[in-house]
C-alpha positions in Angstrom: 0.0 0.0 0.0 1.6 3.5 -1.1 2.2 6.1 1.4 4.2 9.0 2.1 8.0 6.8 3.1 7.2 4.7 -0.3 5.4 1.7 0.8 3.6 -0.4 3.6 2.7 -3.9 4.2 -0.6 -5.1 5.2 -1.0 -7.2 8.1 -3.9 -10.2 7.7 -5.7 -8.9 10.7 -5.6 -5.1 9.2 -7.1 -6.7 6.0 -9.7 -8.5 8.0 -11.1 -5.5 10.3 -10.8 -3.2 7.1 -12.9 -5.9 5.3 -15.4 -6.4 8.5 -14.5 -10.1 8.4 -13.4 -12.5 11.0 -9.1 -13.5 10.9 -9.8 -17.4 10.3 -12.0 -15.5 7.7 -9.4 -13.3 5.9 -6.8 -16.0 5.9 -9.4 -18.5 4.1 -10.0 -15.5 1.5 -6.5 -15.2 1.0 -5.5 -18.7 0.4 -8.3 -19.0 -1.9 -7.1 -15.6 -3.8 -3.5 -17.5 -3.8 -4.6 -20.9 -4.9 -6.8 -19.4 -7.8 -3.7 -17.3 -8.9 -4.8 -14.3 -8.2 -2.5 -13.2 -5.3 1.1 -13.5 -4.4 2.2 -13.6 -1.4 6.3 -13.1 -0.3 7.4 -13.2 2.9 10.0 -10.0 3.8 12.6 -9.5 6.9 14.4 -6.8 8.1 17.8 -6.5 10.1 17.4 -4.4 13.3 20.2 -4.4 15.9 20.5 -6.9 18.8 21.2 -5.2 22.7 24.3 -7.4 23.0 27.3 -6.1 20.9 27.6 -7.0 17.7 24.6 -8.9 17.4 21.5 -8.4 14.7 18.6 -9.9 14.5 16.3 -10.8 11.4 12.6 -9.1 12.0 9.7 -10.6 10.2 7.9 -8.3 8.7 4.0 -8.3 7.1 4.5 -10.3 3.5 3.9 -8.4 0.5 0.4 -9.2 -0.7 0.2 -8.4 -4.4 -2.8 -8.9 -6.4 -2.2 -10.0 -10.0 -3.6 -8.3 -12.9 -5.9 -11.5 -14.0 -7.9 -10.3 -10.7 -8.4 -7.1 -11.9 -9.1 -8.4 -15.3 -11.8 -10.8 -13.8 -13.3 -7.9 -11.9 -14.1 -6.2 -14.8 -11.8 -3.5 -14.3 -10.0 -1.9 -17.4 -6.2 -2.6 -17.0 -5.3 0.4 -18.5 -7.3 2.6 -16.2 -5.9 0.7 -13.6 -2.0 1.4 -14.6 -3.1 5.0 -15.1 -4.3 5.2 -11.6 -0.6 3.7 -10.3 1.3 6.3 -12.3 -0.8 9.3 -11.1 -0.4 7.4 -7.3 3.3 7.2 -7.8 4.0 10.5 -9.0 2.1 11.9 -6.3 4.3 10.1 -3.7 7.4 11.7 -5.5 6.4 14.6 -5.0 5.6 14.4 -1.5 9.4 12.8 -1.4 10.5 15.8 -2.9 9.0 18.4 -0.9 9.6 16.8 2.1 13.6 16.6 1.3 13.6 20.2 0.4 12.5 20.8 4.1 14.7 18.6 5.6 18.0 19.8 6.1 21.0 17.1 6.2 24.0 18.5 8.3 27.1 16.1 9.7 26.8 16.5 13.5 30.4 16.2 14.7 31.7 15.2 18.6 34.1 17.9 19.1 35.4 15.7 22.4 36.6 13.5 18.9 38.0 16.1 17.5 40.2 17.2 20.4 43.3 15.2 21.1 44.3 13.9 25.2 47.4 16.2 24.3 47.7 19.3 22.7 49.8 18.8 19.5 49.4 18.3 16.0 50.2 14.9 15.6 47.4 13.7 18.7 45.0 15.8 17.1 45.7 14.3 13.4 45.3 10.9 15.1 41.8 11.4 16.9 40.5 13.4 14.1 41.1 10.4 11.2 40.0 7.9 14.0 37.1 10.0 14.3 36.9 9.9 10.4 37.5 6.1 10.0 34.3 5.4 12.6 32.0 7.6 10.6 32.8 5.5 7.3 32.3 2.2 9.3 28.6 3.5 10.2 28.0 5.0 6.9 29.0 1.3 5.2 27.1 -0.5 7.9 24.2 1.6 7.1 24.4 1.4 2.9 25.1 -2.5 3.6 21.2 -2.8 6.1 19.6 -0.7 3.5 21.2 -2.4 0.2 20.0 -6.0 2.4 16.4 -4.2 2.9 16.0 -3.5 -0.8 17.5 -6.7 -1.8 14.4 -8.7 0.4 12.0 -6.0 -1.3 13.1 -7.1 -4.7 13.5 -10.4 -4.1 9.8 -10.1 -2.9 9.1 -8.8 -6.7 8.4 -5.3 -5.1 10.0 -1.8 -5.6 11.6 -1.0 -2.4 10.1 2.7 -2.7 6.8 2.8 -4.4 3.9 0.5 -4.8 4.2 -1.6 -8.3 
């Protein structure tokens, strides 16, 4: 489902109370929807950081649920209109993107305890300043190496990791 980060996943027991139907319900419905062809359904994770040191865990997240275009078709619904519909969706939700970015401003925040050395010379102060350096690229990579993992469980789930497909 589209919204203003990109994308969210439906949980069965949203589906059910947003249908007015019972859970054992809604997960009937959607095996029936699967087995007839008309959804897929791909299970997603995420990596979130453990409390020990070192440690991360793998999150389960809500599967994607998408329905294929032979439901639509089936429905009676022109498949055309209905692509139209997801183009005018998704570039509404870049623009949001984009306004929201222009508001946000993205500034380094620096430790200047980092940046000053135990002693007072050049050399300590070279030291602690590409230590300091050298810590920021670890968390940057660790960060670009969660988010390239996220993306790559999004696309593996047949899903743009941004925007509703």
């Amino acid at each position: 489902m589209p919204n203003a980060l990109g994308f969210r996943s439906l949980t069965v027991s949203f589906i059910a109370k947003k249908a007015g139907i019972g859970l054992k319900r809604a997960y009937r419905a959607l095996s029936l929807l699967k087995r007839a062809g008309y959804l897929r359904l791909t299970e997603r994770f995420d990596i979130k950081e453990g409390g020990r040191a070192d440690e991360k865990r793998f999150i389960g997240l809500a599967a994607v649920k998408c329905l294929m275009p032979s439901f639509f078709k089936a429905c009676g619904i022109n498949l055309q209109a209905l692509s139209a519909q997801r183009r005018l969706a998704r570039k509404r939700l870049d623009r949001q993107k984009k306004q929201e970015s222009n508001l946000v401003v993205k500034a380094p925040v620096i430790d200047i305890a980092n940046l000053v050395g135990v002693k007072k010379n050049a050399k300590a102060h070279l030291g602690s300043l590409l230590t300091h350096l050298k810590e920021e690229e670890r968390k940057q990579r660790e960060q670009r190496e969660q988010e390239r993992k996220r993306i790559h469980s999004l696309l593996a789930a047949g899903e743009a990791p941004f925007e509703e497909t």
